[in-house]
Structure formats: C-alpha cells, structure tokens
C-alpha positions as CSV (number, residue, x, y, z in Angstrom):
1,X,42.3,23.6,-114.5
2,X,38.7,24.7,-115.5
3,X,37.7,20.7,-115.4
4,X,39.1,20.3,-111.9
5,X,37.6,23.6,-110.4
6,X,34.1,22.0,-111.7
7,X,34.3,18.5,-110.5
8,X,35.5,19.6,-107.4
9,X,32.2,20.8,-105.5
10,X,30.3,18.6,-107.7
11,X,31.7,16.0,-105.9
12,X,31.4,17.4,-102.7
13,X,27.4,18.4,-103.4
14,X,27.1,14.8,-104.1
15,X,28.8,13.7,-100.8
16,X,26.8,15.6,-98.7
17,X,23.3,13.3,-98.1
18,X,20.4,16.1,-97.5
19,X,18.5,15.7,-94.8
20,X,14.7,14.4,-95.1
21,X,12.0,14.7,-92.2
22,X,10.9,11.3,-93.0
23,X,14.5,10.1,-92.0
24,X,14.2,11.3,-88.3
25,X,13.3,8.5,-85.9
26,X,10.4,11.0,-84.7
27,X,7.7,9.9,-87.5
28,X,7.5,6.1,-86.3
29,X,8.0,6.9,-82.8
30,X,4.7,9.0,-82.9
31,X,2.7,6.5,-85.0
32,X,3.8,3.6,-82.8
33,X,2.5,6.5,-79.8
34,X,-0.6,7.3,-81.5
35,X,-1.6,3.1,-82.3
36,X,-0.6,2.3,-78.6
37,X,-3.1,5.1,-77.5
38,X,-5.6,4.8,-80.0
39,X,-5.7,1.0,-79.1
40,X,-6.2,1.4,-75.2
41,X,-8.6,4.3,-75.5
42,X,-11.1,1.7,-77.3
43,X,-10.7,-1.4,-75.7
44,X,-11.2,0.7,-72.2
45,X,-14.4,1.8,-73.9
46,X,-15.6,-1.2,-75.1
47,X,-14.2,-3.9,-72.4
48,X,-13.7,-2.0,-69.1
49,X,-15.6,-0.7,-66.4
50,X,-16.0,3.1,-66.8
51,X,-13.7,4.3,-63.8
52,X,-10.5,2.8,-65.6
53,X,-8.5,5.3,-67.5
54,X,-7.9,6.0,-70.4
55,X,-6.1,8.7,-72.3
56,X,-8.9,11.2,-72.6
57,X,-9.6,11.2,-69.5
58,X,-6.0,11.1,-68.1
59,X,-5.3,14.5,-70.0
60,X,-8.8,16.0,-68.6
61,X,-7.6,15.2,-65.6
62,X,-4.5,16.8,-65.6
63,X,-4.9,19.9,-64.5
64,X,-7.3,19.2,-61.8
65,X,-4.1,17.3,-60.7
66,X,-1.4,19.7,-60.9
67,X,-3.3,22.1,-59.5
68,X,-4.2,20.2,-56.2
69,X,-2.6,21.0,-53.3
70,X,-2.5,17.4,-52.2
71,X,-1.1,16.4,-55.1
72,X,2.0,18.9,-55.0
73,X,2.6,18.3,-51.4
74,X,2.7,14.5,-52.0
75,X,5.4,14.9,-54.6
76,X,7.3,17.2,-52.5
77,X,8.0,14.8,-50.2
78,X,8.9,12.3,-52.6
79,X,11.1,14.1,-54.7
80,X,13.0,15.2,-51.7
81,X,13.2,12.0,-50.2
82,X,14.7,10.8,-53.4
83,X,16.8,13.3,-53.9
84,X,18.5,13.4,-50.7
85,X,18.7,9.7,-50.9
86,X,20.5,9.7,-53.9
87,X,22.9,12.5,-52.9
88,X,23.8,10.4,-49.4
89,X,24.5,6.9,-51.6
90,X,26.6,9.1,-54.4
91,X,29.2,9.8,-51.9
92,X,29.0,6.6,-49.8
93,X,28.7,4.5,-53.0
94,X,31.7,6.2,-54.8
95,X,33.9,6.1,-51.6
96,X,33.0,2.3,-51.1
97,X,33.1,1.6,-54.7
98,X,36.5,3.5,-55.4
99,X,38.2,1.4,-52.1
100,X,36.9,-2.2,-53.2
101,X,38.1,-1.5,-57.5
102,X,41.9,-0.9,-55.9
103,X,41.9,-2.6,-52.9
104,X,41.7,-6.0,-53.9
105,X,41.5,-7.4,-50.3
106,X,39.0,-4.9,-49.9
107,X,37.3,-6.4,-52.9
108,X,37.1,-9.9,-51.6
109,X,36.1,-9.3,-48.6
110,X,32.9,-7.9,-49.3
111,X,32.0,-8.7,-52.9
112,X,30.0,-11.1,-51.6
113,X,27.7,-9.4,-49.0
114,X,27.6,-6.6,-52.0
115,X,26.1,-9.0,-54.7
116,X,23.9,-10.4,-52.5
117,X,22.5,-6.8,-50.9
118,X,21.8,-5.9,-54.2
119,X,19.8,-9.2,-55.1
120,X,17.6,-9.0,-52.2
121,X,14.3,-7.6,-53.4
122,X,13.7,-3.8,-51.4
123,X,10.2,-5.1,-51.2
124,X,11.3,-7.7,-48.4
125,X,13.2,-5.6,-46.0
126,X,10.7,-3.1,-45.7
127,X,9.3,-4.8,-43.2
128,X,12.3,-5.4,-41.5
129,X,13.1,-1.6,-41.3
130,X,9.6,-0.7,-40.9
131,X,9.8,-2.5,-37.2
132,X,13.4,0.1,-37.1
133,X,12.5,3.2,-37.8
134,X,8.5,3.4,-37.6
135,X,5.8,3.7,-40.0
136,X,7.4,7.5,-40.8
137,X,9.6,8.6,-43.4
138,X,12.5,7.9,-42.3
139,X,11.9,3.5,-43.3
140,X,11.2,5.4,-46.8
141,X,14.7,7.2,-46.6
142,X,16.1,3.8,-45.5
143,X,14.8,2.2,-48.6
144,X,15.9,4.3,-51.0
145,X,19.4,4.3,-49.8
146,X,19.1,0.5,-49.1
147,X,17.2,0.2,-53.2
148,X,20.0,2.3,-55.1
149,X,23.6,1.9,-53.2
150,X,24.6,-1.4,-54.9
151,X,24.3,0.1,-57.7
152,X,26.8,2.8,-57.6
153,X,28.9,0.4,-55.4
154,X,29.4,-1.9,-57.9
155,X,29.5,0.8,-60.8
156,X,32.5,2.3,-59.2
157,X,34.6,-0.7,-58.3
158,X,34.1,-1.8,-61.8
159,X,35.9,1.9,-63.0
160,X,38.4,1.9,-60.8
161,X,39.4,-1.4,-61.5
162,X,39.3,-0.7,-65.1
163,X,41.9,2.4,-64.7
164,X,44.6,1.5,-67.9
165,X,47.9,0.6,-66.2
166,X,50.0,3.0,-68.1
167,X,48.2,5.7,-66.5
168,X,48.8,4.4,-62.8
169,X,52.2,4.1,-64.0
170,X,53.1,7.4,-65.5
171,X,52.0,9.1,-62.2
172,X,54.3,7.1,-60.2
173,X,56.8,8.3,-62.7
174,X,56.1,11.8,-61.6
175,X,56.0,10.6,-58.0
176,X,51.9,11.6,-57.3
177,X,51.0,10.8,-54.3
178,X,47.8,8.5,-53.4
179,X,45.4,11.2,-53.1
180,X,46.4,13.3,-56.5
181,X,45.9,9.8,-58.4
182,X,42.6,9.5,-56.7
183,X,41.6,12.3,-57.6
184,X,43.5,12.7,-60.8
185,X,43.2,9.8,-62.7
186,X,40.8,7.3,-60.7
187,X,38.1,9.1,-60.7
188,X,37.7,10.7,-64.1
189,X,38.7,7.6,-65.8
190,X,35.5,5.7,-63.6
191,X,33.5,8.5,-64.5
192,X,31.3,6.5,-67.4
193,X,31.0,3.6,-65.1
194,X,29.7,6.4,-62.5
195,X,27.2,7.8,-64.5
196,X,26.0,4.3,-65.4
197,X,25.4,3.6,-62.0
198,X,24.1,6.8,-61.1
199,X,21.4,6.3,-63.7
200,X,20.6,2.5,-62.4
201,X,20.8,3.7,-58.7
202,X,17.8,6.7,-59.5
203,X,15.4,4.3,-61.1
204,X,15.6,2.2,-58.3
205,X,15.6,5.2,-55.6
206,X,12.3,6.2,-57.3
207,X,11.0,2.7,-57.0
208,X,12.1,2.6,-53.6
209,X,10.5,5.5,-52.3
210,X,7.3,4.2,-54.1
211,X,6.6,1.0,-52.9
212,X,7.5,2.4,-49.4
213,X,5.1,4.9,-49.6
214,X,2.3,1.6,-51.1
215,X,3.5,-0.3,-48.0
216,X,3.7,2.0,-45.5
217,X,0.5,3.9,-46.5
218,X,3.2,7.6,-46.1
219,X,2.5,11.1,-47.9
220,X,3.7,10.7,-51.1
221,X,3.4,10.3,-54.7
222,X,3.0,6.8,-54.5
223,X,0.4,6.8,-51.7
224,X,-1.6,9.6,-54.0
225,X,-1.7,6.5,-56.2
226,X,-2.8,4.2,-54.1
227,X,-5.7,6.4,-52.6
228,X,-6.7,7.4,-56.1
229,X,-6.9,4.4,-57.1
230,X,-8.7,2.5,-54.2
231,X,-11.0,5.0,-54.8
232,X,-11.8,4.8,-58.4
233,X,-10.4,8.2,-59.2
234,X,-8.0,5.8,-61.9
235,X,-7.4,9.1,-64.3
236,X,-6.2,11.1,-61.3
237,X,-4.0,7.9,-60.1
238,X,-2.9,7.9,-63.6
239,X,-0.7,11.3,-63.9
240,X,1.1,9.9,-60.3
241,X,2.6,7.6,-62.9
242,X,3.1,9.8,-66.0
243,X,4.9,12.4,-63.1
244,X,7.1,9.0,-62.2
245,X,7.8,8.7,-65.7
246,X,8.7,11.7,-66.6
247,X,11.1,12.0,-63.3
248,X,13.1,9.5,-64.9
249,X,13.1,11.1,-68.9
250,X,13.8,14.5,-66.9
251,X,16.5,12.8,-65.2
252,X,17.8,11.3,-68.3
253,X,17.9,14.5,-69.9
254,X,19.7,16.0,-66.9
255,X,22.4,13.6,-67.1
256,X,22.9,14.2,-71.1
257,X,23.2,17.7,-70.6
258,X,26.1,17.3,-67.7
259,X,28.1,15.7,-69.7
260,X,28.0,18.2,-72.8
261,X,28.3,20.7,-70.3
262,X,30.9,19.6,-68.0
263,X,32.9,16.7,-69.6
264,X,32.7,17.8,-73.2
265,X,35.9,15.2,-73.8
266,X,33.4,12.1,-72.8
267,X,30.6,11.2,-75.5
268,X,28.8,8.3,-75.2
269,X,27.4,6.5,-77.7
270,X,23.6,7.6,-79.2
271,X,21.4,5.4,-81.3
272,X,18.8,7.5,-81.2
C-alpha cells in the first residue's frame, strides 16, 4: 500500500509539463517585431528622403495626433460610418443569407448575382454611386454596405444550409413551427459561419469607408491620410493606419470575448 500511495503522485508530478516563459509564442513574436522595426528605421535613414516615417518618428508623433482635434473628429466620422454600416448589413445579410441556405429556389435564383456582387472590386462602383448620392457621406455609407454584405450573405446561407438533418427533424417531431426552428435551431447552429462572416464583412467595411474617403476627398480617417501625406507630414499619416489596424485587432478581440461571454458552449479553434 505504502509503494502505491508513493508512485501515485510521482506519476502525476511527472505528467504535469511545467510551464516555461521561453515556450510562450510571445518571445519570437517580439524579436521578429523588434528585427522588422529595427530594419525599416535604418534603411529610412540611410535610403529615404527625410519626410518618410519611420518608427521614431511615428511614436513622437503620436500624441500630437491623438490629441488633435482634427484628427478625432475624422475618426468619428469613420467609425460611425462603419459601424452603422455594419449593423444595417448584419440584419439584411443574415435575413437574406438565412432565406437563400433553406430556400433552395431562393438560392438559385440569386447565387449568381451574389457571387458576382461580391467579386466586383468596391473601388469601381464608387464612381457609379458617387454620380447617386453626391460627393457626401452618404456614397461612403453606400460603400461600406455595398464592400461587406456579400460577405455575411454568403456566410449565412452556407450555415443554414449546413443545419444537421436530425435536428430539422426532431422539431418536426415536436411539431415547431417555422419561426421557433428559425429561431431555435437555424440560427444558433449558423452561428460560426456568422461570426466568420461578420469578421470578413468588418475588414472590408473599414476598407470601404477608406478608399471612399481617398476617392471622394470626405472627412475621415482615410482622408487625414491622404492630407498628411500629400503634405509630407508621413509620421502623422502614419498613426491613421496604426488606428486602422488596431480597429481591426480591437475588433478581433471584441469578437473573442462575445463568444466566452455569451456562447460559452461554442470554442473555436486557437493556434495561437
């Protein structure tokens, strides 16, 4: 008895792998940081003109940035923008991707107009809805919806198409009517293929908004850009596209934390 109490947590303690700070993935991610900055800081020193940024003078310039007035007001309007965009294709996107993944005549019908939407660059309607709804903000609103609504669409219809069978079928079991398996099973069984396109469709509304603001020469982050950088201020032009970038981690990070919060039974894969 005395030899099996012993070998017991021995074997246990042995199991149990301890934890190192040189296995996290945070060491090489920093170095391969560091290198990437350390590398454009001297070849913008030794090969570039002395208006291009660099990373000193990107973080010098960073408060000067996010302490002008300019500078917040421009990405007030774009983060609204984008976010009401995204809000208006979420519903639209879900509805229209939720009718063509269980209506297969749906499906047919307008797969094809769907596919090809989504292939046309955003870039190449803008004029088109320039000459629609003015040189104003509301062609930018048009190309955000326009940039991230196939996305969602096609999520969606690929979730609700993927709905197991045997779920469909126990509710008809129980007699549930159309709306309670909508709502029931439909949509939290798409809700991975949601999220998926819900990621896709806010890179793209971000984009969207941008290159409306470059084309249309609007208030906005990506006009601060533009202006910035037309006028060798590159450093300043510089945090416009760290804020972008960050948008899209913060986003990210957003999205993460709904689903531990809210849908603690769905758990996506990590690698990181």
């Amino acid at each position: 008895m005395s030899e099996t109490a012993v070998t017991i947590p021995v074997s246990v303690a042995s199991a149990r792998k301890p934890w190192r700070f040189t296995d996290s993935m945070i060491v090489p991610r920093v170095i391969v940081g560091i290198v990437i900055l350390l590398i454009w800081e001297f070849a913008v020193r030794a090969l570039a003109p002395a208006y291009v940024a660099k990373p000193t003078g990107v973080v010098l310039a960073i408060p000067k940035v996010l302490t002008d007035p300019v500078f917040l007001k421009a990405t007030g309007e774009t983060m609204a923008s984008v976010a009401q965009g995204l809000g208006i294709t979420l519903i639209f996107g879900t509805i229209i991707g939720v009718w063509m993944g269980r209506s297969l005549t749906f499906d047919r019908a307008i797969r094809h107009y769907i596919n090809g939407f989504n292939a046309i660059p955003m870039i190449v309607v803008l004029p088109l809805f320039s000459l629609w709804f003015g040189y104003s903000g509301y062609t930018r609103f048009a190309t955000i919806i326009f940039a991230a609504i196939f996305a969602i669409i096609m999520n969606v219809a690929d979730g609700a198409r993927s709905v197991p069978r045997e779920y469909l079928e126990v509710s008809r079991s129980f007699r549930a009517g159309r709306l309670s398996v909508l709502l029931g099973i439909v949509l939290p069984a798409s809700l991975p293929y949601i999220l998926a396109g819900v990621r896709l469709a806010a890179g793209r509304a971000l984009i969207g908004a941008v290159v409306a603001e470059f084309f249309l020469s609007i208030g906005g982050v990506g006009y601060y850009i533009l202006y910035n950088s037309r006028s060798y201020h590159h450093n300043e032009a510089f945090v416009g596209v760290l804020l972008l970038a960050g948008f899209g981690v913060g986003f990210e990070l957003l999205v993460n934390w709904s689903i531990r919060r809210f849908m603690p039974w769905y758990r996506r894969g990590d690698n990181s």
